[in-house]
N, C-alpha and C positions, 0 to 999 in steps of 0.2 A: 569211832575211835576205839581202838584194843590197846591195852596195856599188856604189854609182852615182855618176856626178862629177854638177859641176854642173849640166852640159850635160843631161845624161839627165833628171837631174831635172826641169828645168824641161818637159822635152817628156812626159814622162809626166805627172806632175801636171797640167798642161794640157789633160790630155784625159780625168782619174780624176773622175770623180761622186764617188769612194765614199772619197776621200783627206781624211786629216788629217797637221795638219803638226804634230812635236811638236820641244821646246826642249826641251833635258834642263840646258841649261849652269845656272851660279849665277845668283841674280839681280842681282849685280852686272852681270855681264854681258849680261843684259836686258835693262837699265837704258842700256848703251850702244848700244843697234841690235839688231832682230830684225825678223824673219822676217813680213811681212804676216799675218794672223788664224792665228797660231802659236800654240800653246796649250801652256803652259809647266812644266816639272814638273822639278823640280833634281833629277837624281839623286847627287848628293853627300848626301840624304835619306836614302837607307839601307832602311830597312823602310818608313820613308814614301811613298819615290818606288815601291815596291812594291805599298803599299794604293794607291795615285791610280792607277796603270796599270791594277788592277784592275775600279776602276769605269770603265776605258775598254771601248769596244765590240770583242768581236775581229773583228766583219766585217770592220773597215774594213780600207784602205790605209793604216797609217801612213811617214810624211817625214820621218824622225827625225834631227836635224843637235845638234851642238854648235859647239864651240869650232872644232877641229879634225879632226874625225872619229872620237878614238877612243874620247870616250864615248857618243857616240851608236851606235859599234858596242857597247860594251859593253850599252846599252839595248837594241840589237836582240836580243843574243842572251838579256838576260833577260826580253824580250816573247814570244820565242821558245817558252822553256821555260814560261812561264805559257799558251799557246796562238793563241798571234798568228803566223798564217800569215803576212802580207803586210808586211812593216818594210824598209823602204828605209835606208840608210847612206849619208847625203851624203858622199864622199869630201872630204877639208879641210873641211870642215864652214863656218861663217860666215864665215871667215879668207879660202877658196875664193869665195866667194860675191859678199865685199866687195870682193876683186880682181877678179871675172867683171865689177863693177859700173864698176870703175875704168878698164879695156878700154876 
């Protein structure tokens, strides 16, 4: 897992073939603004949001943001131990994102 601010984000991504970008927040919060072809998985789910990560690919890159950053690190590090080398932690997560926007 890396923790990466916005800034990194957007330039890594930008040049990843092999990246997916993952929502981990509620869907309420979904429902208010998110992330272009973001592919969304709550982890407030529990052993849910455990089976869904499973059927993800470990090749890939995942871009894992929430709210504020630190459920999306809590996601990295359970991507981690299930075998997902590559998990990025948007640092301020959407919050960061929507102010980078507002700039």
């Amino acid at each position: 897992m890396k923790d990466i601010t916005v800034e990194e984000w957007k330039s890594l991504i930008a040049n990843d073939d092999n990246a997916v970008i993952l929502d981990v927040r509620t869907q309420d919060e979904v429902d208010e603004g998110a992330l272009e072809n973001a592919h969304h998985i709550d982890i407030y789910l529990g052993q849910g949001f455990i089976e869904e990560v499973k059927k993800l690919d470990t090749a890939k890159n995942y871009y894992i943001y929430c709210r504020s950053g630190n459920r999306s690190g809590q996601a990295c590090a359970i991507m981690g131990q299930l075998g997902f080398e590559n998990t990025y932690n948007m640092l301020g997560g959407y919050t960061a994102w929507a102010e980078e926007l507002e700039d």
